[in-house]
C-alpha positions as CSV (number, residue, x, y, z in Angstrom):
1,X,0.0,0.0,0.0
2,X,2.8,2.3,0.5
3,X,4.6,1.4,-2.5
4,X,1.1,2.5,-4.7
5,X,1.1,5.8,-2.4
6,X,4.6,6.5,-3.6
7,X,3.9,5.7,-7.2
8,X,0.9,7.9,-7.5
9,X,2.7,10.6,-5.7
10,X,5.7,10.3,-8.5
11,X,3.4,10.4,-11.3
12,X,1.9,13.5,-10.1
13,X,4.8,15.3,-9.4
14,X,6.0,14.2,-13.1
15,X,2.6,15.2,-14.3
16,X,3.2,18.7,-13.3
17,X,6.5,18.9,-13.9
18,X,6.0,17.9,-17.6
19,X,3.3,21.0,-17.6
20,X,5.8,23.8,-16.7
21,X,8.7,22.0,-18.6
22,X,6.6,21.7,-22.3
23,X,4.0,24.3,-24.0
24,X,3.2,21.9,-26.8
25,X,0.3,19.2,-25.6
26,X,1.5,16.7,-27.6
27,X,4.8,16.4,-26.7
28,X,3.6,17.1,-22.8
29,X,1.1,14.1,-23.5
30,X,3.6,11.7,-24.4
31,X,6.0,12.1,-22.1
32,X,3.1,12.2,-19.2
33,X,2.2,8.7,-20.7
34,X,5.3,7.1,-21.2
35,X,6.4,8.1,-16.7
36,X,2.9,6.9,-16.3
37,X,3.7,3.5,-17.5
38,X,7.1,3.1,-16.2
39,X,6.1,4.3,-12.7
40,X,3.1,1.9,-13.0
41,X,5.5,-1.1,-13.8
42,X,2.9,-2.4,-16.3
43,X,3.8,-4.8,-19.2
44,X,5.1,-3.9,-22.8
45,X,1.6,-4.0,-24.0
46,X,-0.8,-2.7,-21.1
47,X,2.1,0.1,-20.9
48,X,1.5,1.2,-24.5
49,X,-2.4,0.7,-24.1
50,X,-3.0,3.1,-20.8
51,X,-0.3,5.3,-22.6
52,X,-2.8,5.8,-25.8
53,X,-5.8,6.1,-23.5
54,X,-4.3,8.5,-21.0
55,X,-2.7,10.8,-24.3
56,X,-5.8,10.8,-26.1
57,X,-8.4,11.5,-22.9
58,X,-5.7,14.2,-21.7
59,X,-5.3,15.6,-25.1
60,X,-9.1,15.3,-25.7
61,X,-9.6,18.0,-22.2
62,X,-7.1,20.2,-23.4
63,X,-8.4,21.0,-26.5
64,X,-12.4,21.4,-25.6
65,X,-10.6,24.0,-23.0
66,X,-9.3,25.8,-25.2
67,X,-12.2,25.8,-28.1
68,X,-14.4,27.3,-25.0
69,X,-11.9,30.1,-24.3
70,X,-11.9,31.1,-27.8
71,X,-15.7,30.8,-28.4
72,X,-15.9,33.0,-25.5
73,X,-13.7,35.6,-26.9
74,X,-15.2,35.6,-30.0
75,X,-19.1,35.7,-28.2
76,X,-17.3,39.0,-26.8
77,X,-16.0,40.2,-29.7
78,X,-18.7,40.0,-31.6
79,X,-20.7,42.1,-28.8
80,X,-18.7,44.4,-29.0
81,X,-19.2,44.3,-33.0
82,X,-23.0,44.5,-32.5
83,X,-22.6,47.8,-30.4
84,X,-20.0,49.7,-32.7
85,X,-22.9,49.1,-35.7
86,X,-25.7,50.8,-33.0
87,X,-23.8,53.7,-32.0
88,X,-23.3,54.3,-35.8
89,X,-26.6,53.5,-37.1
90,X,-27.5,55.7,-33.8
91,X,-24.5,58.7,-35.6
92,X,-26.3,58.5,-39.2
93,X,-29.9,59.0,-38.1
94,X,-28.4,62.0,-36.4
95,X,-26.7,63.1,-39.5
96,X,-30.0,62.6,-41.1
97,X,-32.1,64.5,-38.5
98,X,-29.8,67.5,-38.8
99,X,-30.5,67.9,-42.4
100,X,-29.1,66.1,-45.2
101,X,-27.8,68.6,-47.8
102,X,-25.6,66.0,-49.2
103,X,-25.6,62.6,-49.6
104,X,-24.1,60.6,-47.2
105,X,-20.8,58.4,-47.9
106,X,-21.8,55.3,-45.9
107,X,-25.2,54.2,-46.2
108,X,-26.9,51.6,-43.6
109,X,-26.5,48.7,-46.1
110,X,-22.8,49.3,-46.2
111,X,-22.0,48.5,-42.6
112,X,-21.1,44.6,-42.1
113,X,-23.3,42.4,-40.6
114,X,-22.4,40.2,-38.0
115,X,-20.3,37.1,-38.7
116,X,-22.8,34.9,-39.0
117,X,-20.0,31.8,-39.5
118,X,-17.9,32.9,-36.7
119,X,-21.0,32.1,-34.5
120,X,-20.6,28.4,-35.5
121,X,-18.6,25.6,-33.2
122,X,-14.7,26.5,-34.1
123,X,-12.7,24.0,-35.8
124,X,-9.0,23.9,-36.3
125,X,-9.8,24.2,-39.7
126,X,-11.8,27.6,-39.4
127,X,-10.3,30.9,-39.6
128,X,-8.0,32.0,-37.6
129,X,-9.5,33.3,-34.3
130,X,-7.0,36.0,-33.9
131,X,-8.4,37.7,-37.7
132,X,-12.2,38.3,-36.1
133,X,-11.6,41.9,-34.5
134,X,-14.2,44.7,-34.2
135,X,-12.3,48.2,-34.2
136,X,-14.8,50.1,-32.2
137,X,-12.8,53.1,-32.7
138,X,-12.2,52.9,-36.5
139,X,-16.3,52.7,-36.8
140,X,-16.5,55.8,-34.7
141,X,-14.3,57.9,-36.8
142,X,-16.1,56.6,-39.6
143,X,-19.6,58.0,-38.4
144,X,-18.2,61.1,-37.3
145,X,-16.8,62.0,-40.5
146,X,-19.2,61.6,-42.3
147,X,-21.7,63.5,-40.1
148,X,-19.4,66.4,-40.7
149,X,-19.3,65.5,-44.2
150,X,-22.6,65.4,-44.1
151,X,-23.7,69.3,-41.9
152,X,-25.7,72.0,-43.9
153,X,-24.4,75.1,-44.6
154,X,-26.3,77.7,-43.4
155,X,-25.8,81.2,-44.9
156,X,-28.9,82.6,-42.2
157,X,-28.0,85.6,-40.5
158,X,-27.2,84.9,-36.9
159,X,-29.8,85.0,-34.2
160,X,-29.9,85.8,-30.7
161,X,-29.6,82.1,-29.1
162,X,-27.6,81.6,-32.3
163,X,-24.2,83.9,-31.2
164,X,-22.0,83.9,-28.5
165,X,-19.4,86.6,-26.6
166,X,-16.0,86.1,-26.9
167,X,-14.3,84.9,-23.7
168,X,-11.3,83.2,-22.9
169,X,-10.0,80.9,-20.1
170,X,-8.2,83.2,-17.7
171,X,-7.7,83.7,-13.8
172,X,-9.4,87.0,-12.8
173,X,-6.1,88.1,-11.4
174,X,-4.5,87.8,-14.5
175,X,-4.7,89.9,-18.0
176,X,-4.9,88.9,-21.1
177,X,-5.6,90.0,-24.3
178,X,-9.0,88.6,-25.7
179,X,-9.5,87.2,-29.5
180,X,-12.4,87.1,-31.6
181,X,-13.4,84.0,-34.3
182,X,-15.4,83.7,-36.5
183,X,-17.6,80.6,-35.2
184,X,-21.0,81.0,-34.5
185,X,-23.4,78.5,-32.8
186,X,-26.1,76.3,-34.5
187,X,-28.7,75.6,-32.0
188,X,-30.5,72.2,-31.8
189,X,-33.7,73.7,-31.8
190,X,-35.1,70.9,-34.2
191,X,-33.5,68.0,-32.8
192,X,-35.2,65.4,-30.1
193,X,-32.7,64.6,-27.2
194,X,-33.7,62.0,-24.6
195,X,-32.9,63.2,-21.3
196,X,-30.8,60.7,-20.8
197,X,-28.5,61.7,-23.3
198,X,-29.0,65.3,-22.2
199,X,-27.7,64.7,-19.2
200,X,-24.7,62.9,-20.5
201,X,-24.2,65.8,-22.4
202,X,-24.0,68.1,-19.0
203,X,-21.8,65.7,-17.7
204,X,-19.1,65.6,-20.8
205,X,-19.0,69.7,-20.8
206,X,-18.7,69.4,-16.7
207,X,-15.9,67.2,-17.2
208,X,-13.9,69.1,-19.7
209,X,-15.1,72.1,-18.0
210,X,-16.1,73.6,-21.6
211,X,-19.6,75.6,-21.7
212,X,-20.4,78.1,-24.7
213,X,-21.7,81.8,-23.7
214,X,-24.5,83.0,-25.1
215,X,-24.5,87.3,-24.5
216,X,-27.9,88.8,-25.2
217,X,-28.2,92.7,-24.9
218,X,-30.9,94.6,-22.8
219,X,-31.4,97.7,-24.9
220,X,-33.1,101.5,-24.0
221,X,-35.1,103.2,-25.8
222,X,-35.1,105.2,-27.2
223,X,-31.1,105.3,-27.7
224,X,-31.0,102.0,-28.1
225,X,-27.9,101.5,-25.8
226,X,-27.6,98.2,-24.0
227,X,-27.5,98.6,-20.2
228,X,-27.3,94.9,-19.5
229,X,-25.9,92.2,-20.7
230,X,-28.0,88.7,-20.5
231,X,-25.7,85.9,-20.3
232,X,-26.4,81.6,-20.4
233,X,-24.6,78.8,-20.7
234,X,-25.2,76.7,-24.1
235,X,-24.0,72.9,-23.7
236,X,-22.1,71.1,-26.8
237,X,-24.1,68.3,-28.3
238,X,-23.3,66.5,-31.5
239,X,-22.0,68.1,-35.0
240,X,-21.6,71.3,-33.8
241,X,-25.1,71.7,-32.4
242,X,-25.8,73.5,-29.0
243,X,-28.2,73.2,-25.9
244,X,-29.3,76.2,-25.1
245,X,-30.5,76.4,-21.3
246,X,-34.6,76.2,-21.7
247,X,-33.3,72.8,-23.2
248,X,-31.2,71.5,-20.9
249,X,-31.8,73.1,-17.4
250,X,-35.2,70.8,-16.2
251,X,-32.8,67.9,-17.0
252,X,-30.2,69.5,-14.8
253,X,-32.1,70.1,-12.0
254,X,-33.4,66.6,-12.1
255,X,-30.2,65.5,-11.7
256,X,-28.2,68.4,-9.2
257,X,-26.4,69.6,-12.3
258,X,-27.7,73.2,-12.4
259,X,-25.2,74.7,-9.5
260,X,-22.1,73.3,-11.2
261,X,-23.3,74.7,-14.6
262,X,-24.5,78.0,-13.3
263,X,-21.2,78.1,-11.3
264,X,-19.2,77.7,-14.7
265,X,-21.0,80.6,-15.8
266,X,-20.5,82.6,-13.3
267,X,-16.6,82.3,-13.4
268,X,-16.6,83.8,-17.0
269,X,-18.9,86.4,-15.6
270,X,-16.5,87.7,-12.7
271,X,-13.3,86.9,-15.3
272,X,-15.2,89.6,-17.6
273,X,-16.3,92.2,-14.4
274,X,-12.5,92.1,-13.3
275,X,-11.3,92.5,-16.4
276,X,-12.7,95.9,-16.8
277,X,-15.7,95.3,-18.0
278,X,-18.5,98.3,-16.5
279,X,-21.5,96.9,-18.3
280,X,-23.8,95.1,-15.9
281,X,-24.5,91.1,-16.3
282,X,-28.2,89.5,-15.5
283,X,-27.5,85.5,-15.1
284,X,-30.6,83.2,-14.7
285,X,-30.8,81.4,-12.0
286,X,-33.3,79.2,-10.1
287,X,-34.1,77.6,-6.0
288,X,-31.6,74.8,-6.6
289,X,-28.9,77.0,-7.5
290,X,-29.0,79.0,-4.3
291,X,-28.4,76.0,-2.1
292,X,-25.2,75.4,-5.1
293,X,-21.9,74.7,-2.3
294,X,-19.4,75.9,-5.2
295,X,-22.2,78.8,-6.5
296,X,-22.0,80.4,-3.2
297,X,-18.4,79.9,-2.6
298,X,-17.7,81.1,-6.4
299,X,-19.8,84.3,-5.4
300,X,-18.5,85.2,-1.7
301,X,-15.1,84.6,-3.0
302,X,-15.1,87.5,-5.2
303,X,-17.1,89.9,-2.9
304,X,-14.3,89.4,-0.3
305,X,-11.9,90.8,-3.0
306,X,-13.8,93.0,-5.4
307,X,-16.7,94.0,-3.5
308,X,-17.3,97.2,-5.1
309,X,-17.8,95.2,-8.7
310,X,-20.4,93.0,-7.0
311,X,-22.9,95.4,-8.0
312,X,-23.0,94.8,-11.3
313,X,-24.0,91.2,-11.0
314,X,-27.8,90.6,-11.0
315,X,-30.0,87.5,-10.9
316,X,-32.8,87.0,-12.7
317,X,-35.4,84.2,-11.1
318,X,-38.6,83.4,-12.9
319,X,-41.9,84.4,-11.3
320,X,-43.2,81.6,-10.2
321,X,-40.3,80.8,-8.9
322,X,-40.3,83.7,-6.7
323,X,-43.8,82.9,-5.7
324,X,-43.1,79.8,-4.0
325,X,-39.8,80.0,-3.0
326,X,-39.4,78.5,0.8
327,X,-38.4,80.8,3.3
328,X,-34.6,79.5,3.5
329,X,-34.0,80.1,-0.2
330,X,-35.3,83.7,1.0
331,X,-33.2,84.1,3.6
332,X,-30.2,83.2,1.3
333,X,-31.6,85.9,-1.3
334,X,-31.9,88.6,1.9
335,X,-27.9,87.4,2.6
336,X,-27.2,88.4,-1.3
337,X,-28.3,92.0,-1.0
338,X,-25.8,92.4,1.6
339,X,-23.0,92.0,-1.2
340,X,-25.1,94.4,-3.2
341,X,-26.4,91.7,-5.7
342,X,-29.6,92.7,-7.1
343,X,-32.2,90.7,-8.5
344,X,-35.0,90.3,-11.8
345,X,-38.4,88.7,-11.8
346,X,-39.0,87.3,-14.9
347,X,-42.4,86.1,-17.0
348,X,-44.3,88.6,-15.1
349,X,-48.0,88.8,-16.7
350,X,-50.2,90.3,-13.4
351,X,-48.8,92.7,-10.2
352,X,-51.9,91.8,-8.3
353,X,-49.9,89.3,-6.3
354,X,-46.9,91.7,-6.0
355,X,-45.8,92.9,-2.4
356,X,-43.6,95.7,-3.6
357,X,-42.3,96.5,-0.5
358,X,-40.4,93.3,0.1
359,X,-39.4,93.6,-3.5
360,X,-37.4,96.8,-2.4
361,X,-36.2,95.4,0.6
362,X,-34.8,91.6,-1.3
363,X,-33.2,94.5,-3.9
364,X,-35.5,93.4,-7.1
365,X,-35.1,96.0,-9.5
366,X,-36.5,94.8,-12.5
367,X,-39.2,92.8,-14.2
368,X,-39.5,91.3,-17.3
369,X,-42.7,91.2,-19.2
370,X,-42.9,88.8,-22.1
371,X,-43.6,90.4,-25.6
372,X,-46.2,88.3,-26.5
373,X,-48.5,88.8,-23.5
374,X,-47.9,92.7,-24.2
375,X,-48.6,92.1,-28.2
376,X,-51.7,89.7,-27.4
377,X,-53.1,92.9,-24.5
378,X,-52.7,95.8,-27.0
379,X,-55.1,94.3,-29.3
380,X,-58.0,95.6,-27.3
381,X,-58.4,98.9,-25.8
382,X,-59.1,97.1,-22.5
383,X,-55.6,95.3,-22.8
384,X,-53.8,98.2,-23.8
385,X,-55.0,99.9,-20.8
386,X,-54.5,97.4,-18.5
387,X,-50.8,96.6,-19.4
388,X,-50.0,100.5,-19.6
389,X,-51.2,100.9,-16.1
390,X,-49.1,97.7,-15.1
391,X,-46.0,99.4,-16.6
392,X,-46.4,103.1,-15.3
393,X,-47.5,101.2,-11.6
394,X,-43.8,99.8,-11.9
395,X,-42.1,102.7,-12.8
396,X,-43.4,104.5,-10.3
397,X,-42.0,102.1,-7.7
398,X,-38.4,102.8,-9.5
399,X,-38.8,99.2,-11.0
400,X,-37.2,98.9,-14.4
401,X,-39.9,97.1,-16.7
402,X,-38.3,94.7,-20.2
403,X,-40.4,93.7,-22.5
404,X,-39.0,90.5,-23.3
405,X,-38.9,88.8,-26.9
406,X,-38.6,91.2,-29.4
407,X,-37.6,89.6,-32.5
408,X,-38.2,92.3,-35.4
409,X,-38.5,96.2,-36.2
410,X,-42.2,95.5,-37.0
411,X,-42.7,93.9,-33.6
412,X,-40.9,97.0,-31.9
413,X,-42.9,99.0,-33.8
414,X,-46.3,97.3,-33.0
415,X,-45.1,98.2,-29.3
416,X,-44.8,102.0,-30.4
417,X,-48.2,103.0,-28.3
418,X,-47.2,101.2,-25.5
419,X,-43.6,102.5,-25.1
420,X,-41.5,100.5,-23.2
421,X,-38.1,101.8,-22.1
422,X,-35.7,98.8,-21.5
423,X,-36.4,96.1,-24.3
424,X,-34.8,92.3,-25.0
425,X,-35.1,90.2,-27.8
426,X,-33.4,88.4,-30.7
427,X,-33.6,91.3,-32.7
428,X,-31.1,93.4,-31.0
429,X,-28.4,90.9,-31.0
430,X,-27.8,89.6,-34.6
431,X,-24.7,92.1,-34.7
432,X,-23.0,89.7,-32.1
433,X,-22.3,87.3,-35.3
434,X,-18.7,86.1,-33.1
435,X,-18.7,83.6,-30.8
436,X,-15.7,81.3,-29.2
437,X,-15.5,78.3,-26.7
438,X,-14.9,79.6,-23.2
439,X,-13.6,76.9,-20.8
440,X,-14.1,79.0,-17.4
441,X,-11.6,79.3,-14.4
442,X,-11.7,77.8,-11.4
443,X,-12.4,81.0,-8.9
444,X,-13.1,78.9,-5.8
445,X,-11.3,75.9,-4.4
C-alpha cells in the first residue's frame, strides 16, 4: 500500500512537472504517458495501451478547454461588434435629423453584418480566431466623419440664441488679451434629445469644464444703448449643435447639475467684471442654484476681493419661482443683497400678487414682461389699458420694466403706443455674429 502511495505521488509530481517544462500538448502528452507507465510497472503491451488512452483522454480535455476560451472571446467580440454598428446607425440617423444637404458616404446597407459563420462551433480548420476583430474606434471615426461631411451650410444671419461673446480661459487676477473667431453657434432647436442623453451631455461639458456663452443685450429706448448684458450657458451636443439652457436646465435640475453649470458661468462672468468690463450682467438662475456649495463659494469669493464690482452682477429668477420659493432660499436671497447683488423677476403677466415692498427690501429692481403677452393685451383697448397701467405702476416704484422677446423692427414697432423703455429680444443681437469656446476658471477651491 505504501509502495502505490509512492507511485501515484511520482506520477503527479512528473505530471506537473511535464506542464511547466513543455508548452506543446502533444509532446507534454507523451511524455506524461510514457512516466505513467514506467512508474506503474505495467507490461510492454498494457504500458502502450493506458499510454494511448491516458494521451488521447488528456489531449481530448485540453483541447475542448481551449475551443471554449476562444468561443468566448469571440461571443465577446462579436458584442462588442454588435454595439459599434448601434452607436453608428445611432450617428447616421443624427446626421440625417440634422439635415441632409448631401448625400451621405456610408449608407446603412454598407455596414457589415455580423459574422454569421464565426458564431458556428470553431474548428482547427476555421479561420484564424486572432483575424475576427471589431475596431470600435475605426467605426467611430467613420460616423463622425461623415456627419461632418454630411452638416448644412447655413448662410442665415445669426440669431440671438444663435451667437455667443468672446471669452477666454483666464484667472481673474490675471490679464490677457482677448480674441475674436469667427464661429457662430447652431442651436438644436429641431433635434429630439432623450434626457438621458442630455444629461450625459452636461456631464461631458462638466468634465472638460467647456460651456459656450451665449451674450444677449438689454437695450433702452429710445437710444438703443444696451445697459445689460444677459448671459447663459449653451451645452455642446453632436456636430456642432448646441443646448441652449430652456433645453437643458429641467434635465439639470433633475439631476443636481444646475449649480455646477450656473457656477461655470459665473466664473466667465467675474473673469469679464475684473477685467474691466462696466456693463452690468443679468445670469438666470433658479431655488436649486441658491443652495449650489461651489455657486455660493464662487460668489462670496469675489465679494471678499472685489466688493465694489459685485454690484454689477444681477439675478434673474422666474416668477413663479419667486412665488413659491421656501423661506430658506429667501433668507439666502436677503444674505445676497448684503454684497449688493440685485435681482429680476422674470415672465411677469399680473402685479396683483406683487408685495412691492419686500421687493425693495430683497433688492428686485427689474421685471421682465414677455412680448407676447404685451402684443396679445394691446389688441383691445381694455388690454392696452391694463398693461400701460401695469407698466407706469412699476415705474413708479423705480422698477425697471423689459419687454421680453422682441424679435423684429415691425414687432418693436407694433409696441410704439405702448412704449417701453428697456427692451430684450433676438432682434437686438444679430450684430454679435462672433462667438468662441470659453472653458471657465476655477475662482473657488
Amino acid at each position: 500500500m505504501k509502495q502505490k502511495k509512492t507511485l501515484f505521488r511520482r506520477f503527479k509530481d512528473a505530471l506537473q512537472n511535464t506542464l511547466i517544462s513543455y508548452k506543446k500538448p502533444i509532446i507534454a502528452t507523451l511524455y506524461t504517458s510514457a512516466c505513467a507507465a514506467c512508474f506503474l510497472m505495467l507490461p510492454p503491451t498494457a504500458a502502450a495501451i493506458s499510454c494511448g488512452i491516458i494521451g488521447l483522454g488528456y489531449y481530448a480535455a485540453l483541447e475542448r478547454k481551449r475551443r471554449l476560451y476562444w468561443e468566448q472571446t469571440l461571443n465577446f467580440k462579436l458584442m462588442h461588434m454588435n454595439k459599434c454598428q448601434d452607436k453608428m446607425m445611432d450617428a447616421l440617423s443624427m446626421a440625417k435629423a440634422m439635415g441632409n444637404s448631401a448625400p451621405l458616404r456610408v449608407k446603412p446597407s454598407d455596414i457589415p453584418a455580423p459574422i454569421d459563420a464565426a458564431r458556428r462551433p470553431l474548428t482547427r480548420n476555421s479561420r484564424r480566431y486572432d483575424q475576427i476583430v471589431c475596431n470600435e474606434d475605426i467605426i467611430m471615426e467613420d460616423a463622425d466623419r461623415d456627419i461632418r461631411a454630411t452638416r448644412p451650410v447655413q448662410n442665415n444671419a445669426p440669431s440671438t440664441s444663435d451667437t455667443l461673446k468672446p471669452a477666454k480661459t483666464l484667472r481673474f487676477d490675471q490679464i490677457v488679451p482677448k480674441k475674436k473667431s469667427s464661429k457662430t453657434i447652431k442651436p438644436a432647436d429641431n433635434i429630439y434629445y432623450s434626457p438621458s442623453l442630455i444629461k450625459e451631455f452636461i456631464e461631458n461639458a462638466l468634465k472638460k469644464q467647456k460651456i459656450q456663452i451665449m451674450q444677449q443685450p438689454i437695450m433702452e429706448l429710445p437710444q438703443r444703448s444696451a445697459r445689460f448684458y444677459i448671459l447663459r450657458a449653451a451645452i455642446e451636443t453632436y456636430g456642432g449643435q448646441y443646448l441652449s439652457d430652456n433645453q437643458y436646465m429641467d434635465v439639470a435640475m433633475e439631476n443636481s447639475l444646475s449649480g455646477k453649470i450656473t457656477t461655470m458661468l459665473l466664473n466667465h462672468t467675474i473673469n469679464k467684471i475684473t477685467h474691466g468690463s462696466t456693463i452690468n450682467y443679468v445670469i438666470p438662475i433658479n431655488s436649486q442654484i441658491l443652495q449650489s456649495t461651489s455657486f455660493m463659494n464662487t460668489l462670496l469669493a469675489f465679494h471678499k476681493s472685489h466688493g465694489e464690482q459685485a454690484k454689477q452682477l444681477t439675478f434673474a429668477f422666474k416668477h413663479d419661482d419667486y412665488e413659491n420659493m421656501s423661506p430658506h432660499n429667501l433668507q439666502i436671497m436677503r444674505a445676497l443683497t448684503r454684497l449688493q447683488c440685485s435681482f429680476m423677476l422674470t415672465n411677469l403677466k399680473s402685479t396683483d400678487d406683487l408685495d412691492i415692498d419686500l421687493m425693495h427690501k430683497m433688492n428686485i429692481k427689474m421685471l421682465s414682461i414677455p412680448a407676447s403677452y404685451v402684443a396679445e393685451k394691446i389688441k383691445t383697448p381694455e388690454g392696452f389699458h391694463h398693461v400701460l397701467d401695469m407698466r407706469r405702476t412699476l415705474e413708479s416704484q423705480s422698477l425697471r420694466v423689459v419687454v421680453r422677446g422682441i424679435d423684429s423692427e415691425e414687432m418693436l414697432e407694433a409696441f410704439a403706443s405702448f412704449a417701453p423703455r428697456y427692451v430684450e429680444g433676438e432682434y437686438f443681437s444679430q450684430s454679435n455674429a462672433s462667438a468662441q469656446t470659453h472653458q471657465p476658471m476655477l475662482y473657488a477651491s
